[in-house]
C-alpha atoms as one frame of an Amber mdcrd trajectory, in Angstrom:
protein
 102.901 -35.429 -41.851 100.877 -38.160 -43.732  98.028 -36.113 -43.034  99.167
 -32.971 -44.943 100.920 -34.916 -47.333  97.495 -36.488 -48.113  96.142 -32.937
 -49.120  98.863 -31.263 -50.580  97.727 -32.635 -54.311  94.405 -32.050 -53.757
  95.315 -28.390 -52.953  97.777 -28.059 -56.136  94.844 -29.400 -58.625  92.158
 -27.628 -57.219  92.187 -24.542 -58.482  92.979 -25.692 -62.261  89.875 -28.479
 -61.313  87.785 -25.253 -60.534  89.245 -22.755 -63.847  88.362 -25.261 -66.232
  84.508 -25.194 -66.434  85.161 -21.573 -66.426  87.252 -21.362 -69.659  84.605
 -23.909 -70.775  81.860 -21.333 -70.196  83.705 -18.743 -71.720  84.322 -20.861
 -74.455  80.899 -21.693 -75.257  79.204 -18.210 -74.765  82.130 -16.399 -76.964
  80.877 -19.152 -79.429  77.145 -18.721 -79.225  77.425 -15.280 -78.789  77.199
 -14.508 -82.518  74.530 -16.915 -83.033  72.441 -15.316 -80.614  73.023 -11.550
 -82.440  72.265 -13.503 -85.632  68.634 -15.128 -84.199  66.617 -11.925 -84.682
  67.505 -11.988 -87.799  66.852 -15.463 -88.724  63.453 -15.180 -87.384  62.322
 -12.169 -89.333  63.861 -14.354 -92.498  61.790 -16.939 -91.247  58.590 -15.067
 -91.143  59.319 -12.688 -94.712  60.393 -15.577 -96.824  59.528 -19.214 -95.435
  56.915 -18.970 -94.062  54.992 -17.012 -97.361  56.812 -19.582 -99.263  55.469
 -22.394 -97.579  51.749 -21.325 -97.788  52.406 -20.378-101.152  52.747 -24.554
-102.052  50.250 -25.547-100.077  48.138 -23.232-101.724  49.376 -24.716-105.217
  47.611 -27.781-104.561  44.121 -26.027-103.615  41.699 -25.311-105.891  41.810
 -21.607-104.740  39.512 -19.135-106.311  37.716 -16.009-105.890  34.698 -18.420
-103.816  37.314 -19.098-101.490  38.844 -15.921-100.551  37.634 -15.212 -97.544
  38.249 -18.758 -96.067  40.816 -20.163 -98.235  41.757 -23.295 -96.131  38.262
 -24.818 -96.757  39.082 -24.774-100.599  39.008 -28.679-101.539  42.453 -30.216
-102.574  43.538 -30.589-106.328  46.833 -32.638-105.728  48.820 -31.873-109.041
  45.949 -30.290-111.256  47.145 -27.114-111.347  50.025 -27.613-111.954  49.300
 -29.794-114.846  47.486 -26.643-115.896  50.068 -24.945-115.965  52.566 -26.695
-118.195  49.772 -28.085-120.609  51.501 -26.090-123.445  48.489 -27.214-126.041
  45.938 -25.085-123.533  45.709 -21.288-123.641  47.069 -21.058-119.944  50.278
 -23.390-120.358  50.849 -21.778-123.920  50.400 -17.858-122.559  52.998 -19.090
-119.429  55.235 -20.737-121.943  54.979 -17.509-124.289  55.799 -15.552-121.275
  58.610 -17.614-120.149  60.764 -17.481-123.473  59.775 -13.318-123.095  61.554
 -13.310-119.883  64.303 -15.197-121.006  65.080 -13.201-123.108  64.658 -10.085
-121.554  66.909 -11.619-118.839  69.973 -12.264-121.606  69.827  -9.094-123.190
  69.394  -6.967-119.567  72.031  -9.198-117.785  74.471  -8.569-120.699  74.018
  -5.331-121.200  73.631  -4.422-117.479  77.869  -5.945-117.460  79.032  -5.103
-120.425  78.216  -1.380-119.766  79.240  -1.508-115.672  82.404  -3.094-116.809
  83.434  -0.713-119.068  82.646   2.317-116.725  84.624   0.750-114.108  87.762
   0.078-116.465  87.524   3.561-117.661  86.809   5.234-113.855  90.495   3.227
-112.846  92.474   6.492-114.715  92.685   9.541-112.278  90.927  12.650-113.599
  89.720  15.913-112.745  85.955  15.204-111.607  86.431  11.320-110.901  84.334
  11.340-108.323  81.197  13.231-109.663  80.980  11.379-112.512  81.530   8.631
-109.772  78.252   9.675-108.106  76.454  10.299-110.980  76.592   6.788-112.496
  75.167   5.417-109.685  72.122   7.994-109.448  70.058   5.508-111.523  70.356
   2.592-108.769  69.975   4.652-105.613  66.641   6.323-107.086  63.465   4.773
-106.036  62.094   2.384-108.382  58.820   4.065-108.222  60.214   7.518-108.791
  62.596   6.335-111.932  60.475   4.400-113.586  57.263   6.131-113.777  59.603
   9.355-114.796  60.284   6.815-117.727  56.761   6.816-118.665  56.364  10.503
-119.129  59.461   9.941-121.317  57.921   7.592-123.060  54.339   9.267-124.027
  53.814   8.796-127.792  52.514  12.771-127.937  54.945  14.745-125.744  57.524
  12.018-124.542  61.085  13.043-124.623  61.935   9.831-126.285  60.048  10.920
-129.751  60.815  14.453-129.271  64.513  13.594-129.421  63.931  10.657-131.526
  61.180  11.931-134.256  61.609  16.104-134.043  65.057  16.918-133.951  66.884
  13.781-134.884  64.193  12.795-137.699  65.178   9.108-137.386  61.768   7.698
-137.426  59.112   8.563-139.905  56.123   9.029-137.390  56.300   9.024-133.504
  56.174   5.729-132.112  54.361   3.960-129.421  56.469   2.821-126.621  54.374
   1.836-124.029  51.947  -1.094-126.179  52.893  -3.057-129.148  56.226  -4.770
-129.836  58.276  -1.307-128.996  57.480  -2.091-125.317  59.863  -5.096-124.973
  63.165  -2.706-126.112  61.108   0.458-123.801  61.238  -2.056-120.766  64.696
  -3.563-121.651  65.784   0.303-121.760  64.575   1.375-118.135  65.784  -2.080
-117.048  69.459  -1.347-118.235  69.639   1.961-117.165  68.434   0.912-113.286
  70.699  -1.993-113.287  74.023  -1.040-114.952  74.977   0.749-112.190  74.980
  -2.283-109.951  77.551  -4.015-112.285  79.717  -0.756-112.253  79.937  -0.731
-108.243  80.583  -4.046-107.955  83.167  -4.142-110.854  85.184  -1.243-110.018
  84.815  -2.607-106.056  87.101  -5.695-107.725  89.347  -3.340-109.682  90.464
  -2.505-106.459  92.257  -5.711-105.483  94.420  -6.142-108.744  97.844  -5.055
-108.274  98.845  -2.323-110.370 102.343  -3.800-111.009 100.386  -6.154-113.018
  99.696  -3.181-115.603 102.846  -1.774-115.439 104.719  -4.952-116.583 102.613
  -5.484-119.008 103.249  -2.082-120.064 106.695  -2.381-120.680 106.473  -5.799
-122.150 104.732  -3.953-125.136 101.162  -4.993-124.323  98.312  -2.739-125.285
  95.033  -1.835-123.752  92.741  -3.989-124.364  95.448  -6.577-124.564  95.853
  -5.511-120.683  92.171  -5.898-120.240  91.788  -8.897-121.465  94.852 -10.996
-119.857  94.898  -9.082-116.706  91.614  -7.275-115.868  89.390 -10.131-116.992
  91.058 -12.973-115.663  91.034 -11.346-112.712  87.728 -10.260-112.517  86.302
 -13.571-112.818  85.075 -14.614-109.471  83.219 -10.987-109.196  82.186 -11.526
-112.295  80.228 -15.182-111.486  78.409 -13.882-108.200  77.377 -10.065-110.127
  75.892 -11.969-112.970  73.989 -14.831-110.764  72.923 -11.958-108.873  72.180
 -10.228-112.008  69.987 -12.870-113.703  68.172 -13.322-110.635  66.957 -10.044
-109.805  66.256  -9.422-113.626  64.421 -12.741-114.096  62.314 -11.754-111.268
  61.654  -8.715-111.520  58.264  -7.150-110.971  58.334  -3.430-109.876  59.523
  -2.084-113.654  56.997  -3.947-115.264  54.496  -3.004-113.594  55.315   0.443
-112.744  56.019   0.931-116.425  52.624  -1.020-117.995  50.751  -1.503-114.991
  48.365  -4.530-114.361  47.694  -5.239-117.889  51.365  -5.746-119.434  52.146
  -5.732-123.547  52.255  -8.905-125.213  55.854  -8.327-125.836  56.861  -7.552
-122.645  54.639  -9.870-120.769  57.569 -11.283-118.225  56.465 -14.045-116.195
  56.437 -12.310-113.132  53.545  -9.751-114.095  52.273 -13.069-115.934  51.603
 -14.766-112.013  50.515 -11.807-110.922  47.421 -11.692-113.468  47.132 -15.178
-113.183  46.895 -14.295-109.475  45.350 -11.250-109.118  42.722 -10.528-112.361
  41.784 -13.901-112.922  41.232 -14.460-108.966  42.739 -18.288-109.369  45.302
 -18.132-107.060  46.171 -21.743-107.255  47.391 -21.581-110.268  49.492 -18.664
-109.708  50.483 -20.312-106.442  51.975 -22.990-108.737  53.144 -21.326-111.667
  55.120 -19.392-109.015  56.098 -22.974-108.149  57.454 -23.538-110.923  59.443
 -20.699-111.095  61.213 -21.029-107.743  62.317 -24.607-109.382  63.114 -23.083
-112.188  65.578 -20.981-110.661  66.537 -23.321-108.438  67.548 -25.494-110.794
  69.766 -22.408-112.988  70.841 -21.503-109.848  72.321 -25.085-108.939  73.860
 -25.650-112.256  76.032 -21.912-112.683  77.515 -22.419-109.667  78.848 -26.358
-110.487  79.548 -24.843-114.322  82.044 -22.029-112.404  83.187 -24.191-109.633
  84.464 -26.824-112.281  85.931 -23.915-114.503  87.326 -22.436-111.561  88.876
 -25.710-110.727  90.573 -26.328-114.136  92.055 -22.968-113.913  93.642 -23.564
-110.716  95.118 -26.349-111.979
């Protein structure tokens, strides 16, 4: 009796004793499960972007030339003189960077702008159902699933100053210039590139916006209606408002592939780009690449990272504050 009374607990615990590093076994492989599919991943990232990014510095503070190309770790150390190149604004390197900067900055306002206002009205007028919706649909976004390659360089043809499309249409049958124009050198090639860069990119902005058109209610619109309210009196107390957290991540997104971009550029001038169009990505990549001084690319590049960094870092607090106030 004592006996058996002894080992009747031990009997009744036991087998919840023995399930519970079980469930905790479960637990923890259901929970590093997905960081296990995700590891892959984060080691190509690691290899694609840190790691290139992290020789990149170092090589910022090298005095890496063309002398040291084949063995670029024995170039000596210049601690922060390339950098100091760099931003010296009264030398023709810092002043040719600076030049280029305020060119890309630019370029970047008028794209980015552009690039929404155009996707956003597209989207607002693709919400009505008509017949062919959905080719037009498909055509819109033609520009953005092309190859960069393939649309861009079919912008240069268009471009030739001889038999280029552009001053056929522009100069023969419209007569709105008095001679063909150049489009490809001079200061025409900062509104050629802004062109190919708005017509590849606006498409983005219309996906994305008319992807977010798809979560406002339609009630919304049909009160409005029939309190009297117009169009764009709709648009811009309903569809707007709305729209404004798509609206912060497409143009981040936006100003960041447009402030770096490279492929147009270069597709569109090639190594050597126009004064006015020099963006400062092409700009590092001469710096780079034709002058053969790749520390000073490696920190103008840098620079730029920072740069964006720093953009970056203060959008997101500007529209986290605004979208605080509005919640309150």
């Amino acid at each position: 009796m004592t006996s058996t009374a002894l080992k009747e607990p031990v009997s009744r615990t036991s087998p919840g004793a023995a399930r519970e590093p079980r469930r905790r076994t479960g637990r923890i492989r259901r929970i590093g499960l997905p960081y296990l599919l995700l590891l892959p991943a984060l080691l190509l990232e690691l290899l694609v972007h840190l790691v290139p990014m992290v020789i990149g510095t170092v090589m910022s503070f090298k005095e890496l030339t063309q002398f040291y190309i084949r063995d670029w770790g024995s170039a000596p150390w210049s601690g922060l003189g390339n950098y100091q190149v760099s931003v010296d604004f009264d030398a023709p390197v810092g002043e040719a960077l600076l030049h280029s900067f305020f060119v890309t900055v630019g370029f970047t306002l008028l794209s980015v702008g552009l690039c929404w206002l155009i996707g956003t009205a597209a989207a607002v007028f693709m919400q009505d159902t008509f017949r062919g919706r959905g080719l037009l649909r498909a055509l819109f976004l033609v520009p953005y699933a092309l190859p960069v390659y393939a649309a861009v360089i079919t912008w240069v043809f268009m471009f030739q100053h001889d038999n280029g499309l552009v001053n056929h249409v522009l100069h023969d049958q419209l007569h709105l210039t008095d001679k063909p124009s150049f489009w490809l050198i001079g200061d025409n090639s900062f509104y050629a590139l802004l062109t190919v860069s708005v017509w590849k990119g606006w498409p983005f902005a219309f996906l994305i916006v008319m992807a977010g058109l798809q979560n406002i209610p339609k009630e919304l619109y049909e009160a409005a209606a029939l309190d009297g309210a117009g169009v764009w009196q709709q648009i811009r107390r309903i569809t707007l408002p709305s729209l404004r957290p798509v609206n912060q991540v497409l143009v981040l997104v936006l100003f960041l592939w447009t402030f770096n971009d490279f492929n147009t550029p270069y597709v569109l001038f090639g190594k050597a780009a126009p004064e006015a169009a020099d963006l400062i990505s092409v700009h590092i990549y001469q710096a780079s690449f034709v002058t053969w001084n790749f520390g000073t690319g490696s920190a103008m590049s840098v620079l730029l990272l920072l740069f964006l960094l720093v953009v970056t870092g203060a959008y997101l607090l500007f529209t986290s504050r605004g979208r605080r106030a509005a919640d309150v």
